[in-house]
Each structure stands twice: as structure tokens, then as C-alpha cells.
MMTF fields as JSON, N, C-alpha, C and O atoms, coordinates in Angstrom:
{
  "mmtfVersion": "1.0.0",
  "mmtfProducer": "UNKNOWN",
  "numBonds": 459,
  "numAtoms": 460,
  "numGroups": 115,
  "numChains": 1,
  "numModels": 1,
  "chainsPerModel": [1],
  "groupsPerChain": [115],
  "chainIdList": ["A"],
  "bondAtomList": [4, 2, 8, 6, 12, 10, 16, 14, 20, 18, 24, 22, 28, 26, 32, 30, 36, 34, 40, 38, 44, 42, 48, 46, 52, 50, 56, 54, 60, 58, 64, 62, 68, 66, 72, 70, 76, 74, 80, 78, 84, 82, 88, 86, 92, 90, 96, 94, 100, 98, 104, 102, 108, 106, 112, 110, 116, 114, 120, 118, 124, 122, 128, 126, 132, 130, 136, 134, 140, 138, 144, 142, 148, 146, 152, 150, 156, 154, 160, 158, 164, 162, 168, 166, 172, 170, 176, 174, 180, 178, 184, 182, 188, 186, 192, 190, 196, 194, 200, 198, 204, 202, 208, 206, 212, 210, 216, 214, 220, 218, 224, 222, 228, 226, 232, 230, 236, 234, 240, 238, 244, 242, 248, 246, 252, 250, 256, 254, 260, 258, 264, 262, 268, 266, 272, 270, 276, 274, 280, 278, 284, 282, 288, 286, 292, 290, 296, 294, 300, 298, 304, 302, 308, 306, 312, 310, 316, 314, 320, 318, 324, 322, 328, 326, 332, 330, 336, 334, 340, 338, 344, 342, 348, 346, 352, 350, 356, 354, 360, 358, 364, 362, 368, 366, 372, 370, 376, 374, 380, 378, 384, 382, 388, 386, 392, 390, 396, 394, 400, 398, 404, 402, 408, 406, 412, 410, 416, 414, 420, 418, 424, 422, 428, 426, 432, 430, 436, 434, 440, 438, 444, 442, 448, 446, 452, 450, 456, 454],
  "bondOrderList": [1, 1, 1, 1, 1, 1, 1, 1, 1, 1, 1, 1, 1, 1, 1, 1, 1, 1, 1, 1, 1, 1, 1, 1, 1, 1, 1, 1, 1, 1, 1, 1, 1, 1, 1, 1, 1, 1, 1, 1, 1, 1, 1, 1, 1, 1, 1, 1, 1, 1, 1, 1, 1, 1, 1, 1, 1, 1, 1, 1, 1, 1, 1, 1, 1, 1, 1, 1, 1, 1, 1, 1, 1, 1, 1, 1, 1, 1, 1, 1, 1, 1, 1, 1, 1, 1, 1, 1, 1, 1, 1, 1, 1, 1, 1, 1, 1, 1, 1, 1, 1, 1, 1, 1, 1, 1, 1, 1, 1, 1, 1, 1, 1, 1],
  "groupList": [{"groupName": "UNK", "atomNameList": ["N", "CA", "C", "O"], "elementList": ["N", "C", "C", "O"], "formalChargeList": [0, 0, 0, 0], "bondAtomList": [1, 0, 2, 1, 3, 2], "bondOrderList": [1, 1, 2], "singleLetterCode": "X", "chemCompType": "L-PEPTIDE LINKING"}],
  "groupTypeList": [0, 0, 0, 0, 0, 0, 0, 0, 0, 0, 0, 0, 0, 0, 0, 0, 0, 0, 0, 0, 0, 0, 0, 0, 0, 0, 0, 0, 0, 0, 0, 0, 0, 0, 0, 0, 0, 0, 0, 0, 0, 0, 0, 0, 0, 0, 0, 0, 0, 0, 0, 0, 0, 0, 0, 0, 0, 0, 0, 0, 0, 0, 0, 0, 0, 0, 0, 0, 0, 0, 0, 0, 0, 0, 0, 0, 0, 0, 0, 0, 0, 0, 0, 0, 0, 0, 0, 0, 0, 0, 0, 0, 0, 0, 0, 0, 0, 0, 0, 0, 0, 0, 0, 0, 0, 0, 0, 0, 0, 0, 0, 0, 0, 0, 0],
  "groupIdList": [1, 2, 3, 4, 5, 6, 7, 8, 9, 10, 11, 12, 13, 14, 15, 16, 17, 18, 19, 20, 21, 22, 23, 24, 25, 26, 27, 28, 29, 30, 31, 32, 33, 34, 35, 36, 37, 38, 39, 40, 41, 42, 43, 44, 45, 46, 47, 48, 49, 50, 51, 52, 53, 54, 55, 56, 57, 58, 59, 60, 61, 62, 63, 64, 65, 66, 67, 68, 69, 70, 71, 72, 73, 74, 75, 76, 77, 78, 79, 80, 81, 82, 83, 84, 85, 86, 87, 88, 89, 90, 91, 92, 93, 94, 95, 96, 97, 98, 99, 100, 101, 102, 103, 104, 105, 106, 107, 108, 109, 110, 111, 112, 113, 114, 115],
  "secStructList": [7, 7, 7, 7, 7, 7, 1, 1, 3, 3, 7, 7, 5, 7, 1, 1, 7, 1, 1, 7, 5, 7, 7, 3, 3, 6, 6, 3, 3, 7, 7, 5, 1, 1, 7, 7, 7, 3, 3, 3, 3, 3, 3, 3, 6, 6, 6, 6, 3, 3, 3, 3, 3, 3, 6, 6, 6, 7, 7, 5, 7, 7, 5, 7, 6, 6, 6, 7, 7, 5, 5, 7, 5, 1, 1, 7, 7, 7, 3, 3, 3, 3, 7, 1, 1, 1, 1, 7, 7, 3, 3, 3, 7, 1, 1, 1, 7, 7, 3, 3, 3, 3, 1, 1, 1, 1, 6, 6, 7, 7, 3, 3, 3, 3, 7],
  "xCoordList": [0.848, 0.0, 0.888, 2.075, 0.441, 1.134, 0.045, -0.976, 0.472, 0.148, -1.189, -2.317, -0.843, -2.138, -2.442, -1.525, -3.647, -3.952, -3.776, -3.803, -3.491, -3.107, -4.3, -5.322, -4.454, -5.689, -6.188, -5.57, -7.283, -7.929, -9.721, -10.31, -10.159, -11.822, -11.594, -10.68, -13.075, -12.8, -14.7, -15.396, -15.062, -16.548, -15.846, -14.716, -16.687, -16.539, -17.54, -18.721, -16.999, -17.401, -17.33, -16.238, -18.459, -18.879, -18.045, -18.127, -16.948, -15.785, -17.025, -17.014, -17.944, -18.809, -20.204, -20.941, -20.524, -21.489, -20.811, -20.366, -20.765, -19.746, -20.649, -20.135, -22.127, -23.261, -23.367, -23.801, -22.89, -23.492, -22.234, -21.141, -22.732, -21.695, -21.797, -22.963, -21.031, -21.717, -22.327, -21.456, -22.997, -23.879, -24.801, -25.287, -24.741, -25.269, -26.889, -27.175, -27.847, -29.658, -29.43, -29.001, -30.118, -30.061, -28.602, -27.627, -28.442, -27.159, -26.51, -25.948, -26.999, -26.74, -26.347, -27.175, -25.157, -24.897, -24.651, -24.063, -25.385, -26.131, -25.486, -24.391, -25.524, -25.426, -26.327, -27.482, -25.808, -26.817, -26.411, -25.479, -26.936, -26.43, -26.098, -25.748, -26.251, -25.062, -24.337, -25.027, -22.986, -22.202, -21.721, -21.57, -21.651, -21.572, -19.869, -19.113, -19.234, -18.31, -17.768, -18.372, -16.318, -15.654, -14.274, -13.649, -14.032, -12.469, -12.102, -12.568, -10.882, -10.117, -9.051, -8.741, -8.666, -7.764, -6.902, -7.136, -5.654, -4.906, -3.911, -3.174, -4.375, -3.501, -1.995, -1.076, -1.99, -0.427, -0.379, -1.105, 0.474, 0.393, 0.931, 0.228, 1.889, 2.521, 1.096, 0.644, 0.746, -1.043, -2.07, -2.947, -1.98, -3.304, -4.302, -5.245, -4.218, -4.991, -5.854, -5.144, -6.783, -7.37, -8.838, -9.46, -9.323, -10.95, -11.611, -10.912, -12.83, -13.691, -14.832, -15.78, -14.758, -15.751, -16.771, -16.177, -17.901, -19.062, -18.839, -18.586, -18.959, -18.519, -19.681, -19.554, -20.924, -22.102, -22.541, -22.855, -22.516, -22.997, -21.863, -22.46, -20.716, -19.314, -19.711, -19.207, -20.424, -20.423, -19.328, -19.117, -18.812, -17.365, -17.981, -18.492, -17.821, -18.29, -17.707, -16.745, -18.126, -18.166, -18.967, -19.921, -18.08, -18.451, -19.126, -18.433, -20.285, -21.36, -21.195, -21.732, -20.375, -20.372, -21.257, -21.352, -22.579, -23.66, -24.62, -25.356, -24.541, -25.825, -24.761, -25.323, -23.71, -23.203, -23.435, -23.277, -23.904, -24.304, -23.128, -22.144, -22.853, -22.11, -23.091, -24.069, -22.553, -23.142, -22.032, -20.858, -23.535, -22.32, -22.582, -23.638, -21.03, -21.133, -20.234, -19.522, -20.686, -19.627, -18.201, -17.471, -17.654, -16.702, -15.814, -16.111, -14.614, -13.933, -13.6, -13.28, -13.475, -13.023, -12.05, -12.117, -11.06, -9.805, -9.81, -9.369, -10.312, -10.174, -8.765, -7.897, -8.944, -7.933, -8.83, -10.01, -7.85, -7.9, -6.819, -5.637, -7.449, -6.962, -6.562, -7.614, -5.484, -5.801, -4.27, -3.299, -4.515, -3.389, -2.792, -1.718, -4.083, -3.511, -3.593, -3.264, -3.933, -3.686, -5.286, -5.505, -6.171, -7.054, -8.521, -9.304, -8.562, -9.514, -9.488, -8.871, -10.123, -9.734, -10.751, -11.941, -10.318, -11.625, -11.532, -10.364, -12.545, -12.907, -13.173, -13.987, -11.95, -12.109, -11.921, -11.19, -12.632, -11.788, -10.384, -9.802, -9.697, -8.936, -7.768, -7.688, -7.205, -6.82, -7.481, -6.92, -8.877, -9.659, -10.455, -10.989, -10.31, -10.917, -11.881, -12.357, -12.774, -14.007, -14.369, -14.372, -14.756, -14.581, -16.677, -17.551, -16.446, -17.594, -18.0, -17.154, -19.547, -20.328, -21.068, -21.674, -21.783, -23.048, -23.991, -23.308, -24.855, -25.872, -26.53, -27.102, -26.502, -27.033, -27.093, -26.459, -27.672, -27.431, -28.255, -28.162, -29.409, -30.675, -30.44, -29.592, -30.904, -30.455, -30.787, -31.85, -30.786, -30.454, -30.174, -30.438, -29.58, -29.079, -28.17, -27.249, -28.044, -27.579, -26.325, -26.101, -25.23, -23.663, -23.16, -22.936, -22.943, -22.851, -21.771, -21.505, -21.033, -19.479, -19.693, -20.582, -18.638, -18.877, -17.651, -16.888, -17.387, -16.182, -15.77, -14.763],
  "yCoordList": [-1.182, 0.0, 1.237, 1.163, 2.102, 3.433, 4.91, 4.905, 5.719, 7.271, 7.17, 7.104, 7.167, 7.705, 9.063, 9.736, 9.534, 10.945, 11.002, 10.04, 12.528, 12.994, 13.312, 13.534, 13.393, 13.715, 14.812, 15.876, 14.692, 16.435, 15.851, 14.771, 17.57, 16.958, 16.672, 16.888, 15.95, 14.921, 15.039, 15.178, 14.897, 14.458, 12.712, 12.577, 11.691, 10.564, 10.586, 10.638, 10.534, 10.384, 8.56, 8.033, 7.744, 6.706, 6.424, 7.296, 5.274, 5.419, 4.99, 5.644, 3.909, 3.062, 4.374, 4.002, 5.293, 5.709, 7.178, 7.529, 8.037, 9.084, 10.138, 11.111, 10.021, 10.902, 11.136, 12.183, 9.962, 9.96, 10.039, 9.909, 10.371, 11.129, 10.262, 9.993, 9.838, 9.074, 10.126, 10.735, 10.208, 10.799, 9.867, 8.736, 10.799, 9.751, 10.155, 11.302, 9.384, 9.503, 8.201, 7.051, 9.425, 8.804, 8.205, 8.956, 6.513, 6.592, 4.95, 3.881, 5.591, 4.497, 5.177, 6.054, 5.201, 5.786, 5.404, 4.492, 6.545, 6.083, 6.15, 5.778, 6.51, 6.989, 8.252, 8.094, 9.808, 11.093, 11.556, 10.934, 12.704, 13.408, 14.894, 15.857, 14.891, 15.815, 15.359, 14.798, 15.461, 14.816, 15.948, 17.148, 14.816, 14.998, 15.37, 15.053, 15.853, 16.253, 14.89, 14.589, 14.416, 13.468, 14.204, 14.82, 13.958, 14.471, 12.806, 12.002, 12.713, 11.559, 11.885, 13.026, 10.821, 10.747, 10.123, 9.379, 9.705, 8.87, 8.757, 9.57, 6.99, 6.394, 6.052, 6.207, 5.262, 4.696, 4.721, 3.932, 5.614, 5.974, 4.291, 3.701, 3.933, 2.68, 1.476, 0.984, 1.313, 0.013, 0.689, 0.094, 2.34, 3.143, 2.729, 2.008, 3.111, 3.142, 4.24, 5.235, 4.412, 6.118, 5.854, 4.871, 6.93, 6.681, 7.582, 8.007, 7.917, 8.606, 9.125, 8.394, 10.272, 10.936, 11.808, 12.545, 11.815, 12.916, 13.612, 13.453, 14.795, 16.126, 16.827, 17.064, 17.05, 17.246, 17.032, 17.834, 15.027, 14.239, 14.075, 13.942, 14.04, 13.296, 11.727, 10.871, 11.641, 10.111, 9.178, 9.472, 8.189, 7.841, 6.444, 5.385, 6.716, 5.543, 3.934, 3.951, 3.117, 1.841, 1.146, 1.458, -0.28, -1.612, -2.656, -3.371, -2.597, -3.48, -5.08, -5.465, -5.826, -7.483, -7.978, -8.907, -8.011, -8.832, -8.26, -9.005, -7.163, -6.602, -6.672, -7.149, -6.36, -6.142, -4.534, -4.372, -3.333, -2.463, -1.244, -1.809, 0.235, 0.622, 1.932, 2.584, 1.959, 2.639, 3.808, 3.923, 4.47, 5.778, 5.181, 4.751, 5.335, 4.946, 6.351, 7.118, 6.242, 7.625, 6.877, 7.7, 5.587, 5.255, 4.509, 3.497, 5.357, 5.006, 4.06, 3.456, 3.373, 2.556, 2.45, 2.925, 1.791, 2.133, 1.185, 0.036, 1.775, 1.212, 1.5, 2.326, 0.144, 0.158, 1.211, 1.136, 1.983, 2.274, 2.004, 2.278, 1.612, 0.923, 1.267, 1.635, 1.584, 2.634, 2.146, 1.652, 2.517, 1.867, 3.079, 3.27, 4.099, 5.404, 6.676, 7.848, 6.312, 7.777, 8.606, 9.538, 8.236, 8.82, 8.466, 9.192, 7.053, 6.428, 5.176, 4.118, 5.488, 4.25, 3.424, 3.731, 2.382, 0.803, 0.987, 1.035, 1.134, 1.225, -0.27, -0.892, -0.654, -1.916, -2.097, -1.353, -3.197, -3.619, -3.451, -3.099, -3.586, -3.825, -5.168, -5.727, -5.534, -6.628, -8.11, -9.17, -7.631, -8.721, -7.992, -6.885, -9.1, -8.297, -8.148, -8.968, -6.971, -6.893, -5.204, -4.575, -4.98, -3.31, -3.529, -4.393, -1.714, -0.927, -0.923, -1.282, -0.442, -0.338, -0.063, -0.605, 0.706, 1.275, 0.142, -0.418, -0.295, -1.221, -0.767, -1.554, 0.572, 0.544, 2.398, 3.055, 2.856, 4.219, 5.005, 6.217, 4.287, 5.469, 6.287, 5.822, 7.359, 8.326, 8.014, 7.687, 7.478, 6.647, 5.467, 4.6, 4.968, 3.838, 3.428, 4.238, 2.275, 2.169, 1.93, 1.678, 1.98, 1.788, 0.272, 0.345, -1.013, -2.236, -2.307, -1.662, -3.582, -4.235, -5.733, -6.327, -6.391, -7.766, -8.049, -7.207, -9.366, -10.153, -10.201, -10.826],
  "zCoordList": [0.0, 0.0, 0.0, 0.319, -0.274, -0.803, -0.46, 0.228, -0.959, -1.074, -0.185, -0.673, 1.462, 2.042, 2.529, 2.998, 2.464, 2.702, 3.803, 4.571, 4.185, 5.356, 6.294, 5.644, 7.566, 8.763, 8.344, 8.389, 7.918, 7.891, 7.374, 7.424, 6.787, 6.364, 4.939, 4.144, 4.888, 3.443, 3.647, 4.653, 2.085, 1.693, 1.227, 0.758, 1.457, 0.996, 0.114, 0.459, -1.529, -2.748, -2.838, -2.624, -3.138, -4.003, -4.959, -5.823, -5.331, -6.299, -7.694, -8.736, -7.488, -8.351, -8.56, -9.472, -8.143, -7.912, -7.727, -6.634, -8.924, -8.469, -7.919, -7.367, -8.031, -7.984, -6.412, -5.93, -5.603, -3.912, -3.494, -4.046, -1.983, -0.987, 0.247, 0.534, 0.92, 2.002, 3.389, 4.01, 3.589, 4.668, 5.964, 5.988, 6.783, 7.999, 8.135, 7.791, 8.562, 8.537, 9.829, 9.924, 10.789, 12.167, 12.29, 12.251, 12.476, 13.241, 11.615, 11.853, 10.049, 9.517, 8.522, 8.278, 7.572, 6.689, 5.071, 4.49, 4.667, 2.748, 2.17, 2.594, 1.149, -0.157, -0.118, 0.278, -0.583, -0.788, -1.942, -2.451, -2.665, -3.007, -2.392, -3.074, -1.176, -0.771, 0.349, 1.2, 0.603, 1.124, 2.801, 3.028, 3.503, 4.687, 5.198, 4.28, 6.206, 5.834, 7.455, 8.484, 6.848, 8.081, 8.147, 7.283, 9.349, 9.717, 10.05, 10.857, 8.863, 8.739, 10.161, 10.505, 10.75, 11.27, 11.242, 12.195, 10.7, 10.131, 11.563, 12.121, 11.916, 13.23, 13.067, 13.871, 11.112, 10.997, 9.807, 9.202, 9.068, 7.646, 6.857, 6.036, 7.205, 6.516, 6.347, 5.313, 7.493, 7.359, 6.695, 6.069, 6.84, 6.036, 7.357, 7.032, 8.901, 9.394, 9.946, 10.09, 10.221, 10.707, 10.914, 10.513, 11.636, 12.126, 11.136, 10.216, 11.201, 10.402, 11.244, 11.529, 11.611, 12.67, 11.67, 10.883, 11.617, 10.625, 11.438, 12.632, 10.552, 11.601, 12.745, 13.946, 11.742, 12.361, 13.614, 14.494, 13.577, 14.55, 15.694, 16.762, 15.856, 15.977, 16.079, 16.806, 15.441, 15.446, 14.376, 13.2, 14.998, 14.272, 13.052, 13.418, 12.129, 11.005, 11.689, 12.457, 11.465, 12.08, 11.168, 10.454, 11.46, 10.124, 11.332, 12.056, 11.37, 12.129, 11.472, 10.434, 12.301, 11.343, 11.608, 10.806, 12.674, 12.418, 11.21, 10.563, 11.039, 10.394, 8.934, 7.949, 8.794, 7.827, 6.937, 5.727, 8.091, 7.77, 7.987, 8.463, 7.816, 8.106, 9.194, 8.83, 10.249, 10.909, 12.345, 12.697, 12.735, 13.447, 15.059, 15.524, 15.84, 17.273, 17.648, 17.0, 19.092, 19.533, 20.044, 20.597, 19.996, 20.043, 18.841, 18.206, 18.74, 17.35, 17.218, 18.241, 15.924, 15.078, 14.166, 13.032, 14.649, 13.624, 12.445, 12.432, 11.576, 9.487, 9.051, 9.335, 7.983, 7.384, 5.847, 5.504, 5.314, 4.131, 2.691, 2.484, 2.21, 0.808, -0.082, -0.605, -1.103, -2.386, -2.992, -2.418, -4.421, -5.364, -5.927, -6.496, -5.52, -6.673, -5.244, -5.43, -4.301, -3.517, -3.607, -2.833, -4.453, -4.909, -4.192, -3.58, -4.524, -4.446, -3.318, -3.443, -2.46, -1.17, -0.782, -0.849, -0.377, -0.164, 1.177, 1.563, 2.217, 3.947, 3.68, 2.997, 4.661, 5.18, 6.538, 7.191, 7.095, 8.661, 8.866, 7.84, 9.822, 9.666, 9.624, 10.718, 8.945, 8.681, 7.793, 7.513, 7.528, 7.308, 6.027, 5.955, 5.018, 3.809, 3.535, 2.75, 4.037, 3.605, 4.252, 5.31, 2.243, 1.866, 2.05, 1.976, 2.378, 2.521, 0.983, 0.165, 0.468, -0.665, -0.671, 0.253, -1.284, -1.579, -2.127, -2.986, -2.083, -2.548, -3.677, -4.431, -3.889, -5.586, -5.655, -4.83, -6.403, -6.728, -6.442, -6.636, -5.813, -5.197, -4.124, -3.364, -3.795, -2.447, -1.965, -2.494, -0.317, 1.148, 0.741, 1.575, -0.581, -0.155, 0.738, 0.835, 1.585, 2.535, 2.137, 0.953, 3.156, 2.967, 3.564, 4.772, 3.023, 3.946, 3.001, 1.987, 3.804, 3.505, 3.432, 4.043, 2.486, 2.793, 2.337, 1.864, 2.471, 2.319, 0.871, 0.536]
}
């Protein structure tokens, strides 16, 4: 892994879905078209690890493995982030492969991960 972004705010743009933004509705986060704003925090540049807090809510993005949903807790979660080009990054667990996704292109679609 290579070229990770540095701690600061970020809109999370849809790489498959360039139209949606990820945004939080109550405590579960979609797909919108207008995008919510996260302050990345980058834990260990070499693994690409860092949390993701919505700024609004401070609620910290989190990968729910029973539900398989992506959702907001007020206690952080350290993700791995993914990327070949510096550009475009896959939210995964950490250590274990299985990236975040949008389920299809309608607005509130929901944000879930799978293996």
C-alpha cells in the first residue's frame, strides 16, 4: 500500500457511484447526493490506518459485522484504508478483507461491507 492521505476533512465520494456522498440519517450511513463532511484521522500511515468521525454528529463511522451495515457509534473505530492510486480508497476492517459499498445508486441507499 502506498500514497495515504493525510488527517484532515474529506466528503466521501462513491468510487462506483460518483453521484453519492456518504452521509449519515439517524445513526446508519447512505449513499446522498449531498455529502456529509468526516475528519479523517490517520492512526499509521505505513497500514493506512485512521478513524472517520461525521462532523455534524461526531459520530465515528463503524463496520457493524452482524448486520453487515455501516453505521455511526460515539466510540472510534480504527479502518484500514486501501488505495493503489492515492485517490480512491476501499474502507475496510482492519486486517480482514471486507470493503464498505453502496448497494445501488438510489439516495439513502444504505452503505454495507462484505467479504
Amino acid at each position: 500500500m502506498s500514497n495515504m492521505i493525510p488527517s484532515g476533512n474529506y466528503h466521501i465520494r462513491n468510487v462506483k457511484y460518483s453521484n453519492r456522498y456518504i452521509s449519515l440519517s439517524g445513526n446508519q450511513f447512505i449513499g446522498h447526493d449531498t455529502p456529509n463532511t468526516f475528519y479523517v484521522d490517520v492512526k499509521d500511515v505505513v497500514p493506512h490506518l485512521a478513524t472517520l468521525k461525521e462532523d455534524a454528529s461526531g459520530l465515528y463511522l463503524t463496520l457493524d459485522v452482524d448486520d453487515h451495515k455501516v453505521i455511526g457509534k460515539k466510540k472510534p473505530e480504527t479502518l484500514q484504508l486501501s488505495s493503489s492510486d492515492g485517490k480512491r480508497f476501499e474502507i475496510m476492517i482492519q486486517g480482514v478483507n471486507q470493503v464498505a459499498y453502496l448497494q445501488n445508486d438510489d439516495n439513502g441507499s444504505h452503505v454495507c461491507f462484505h467479504r
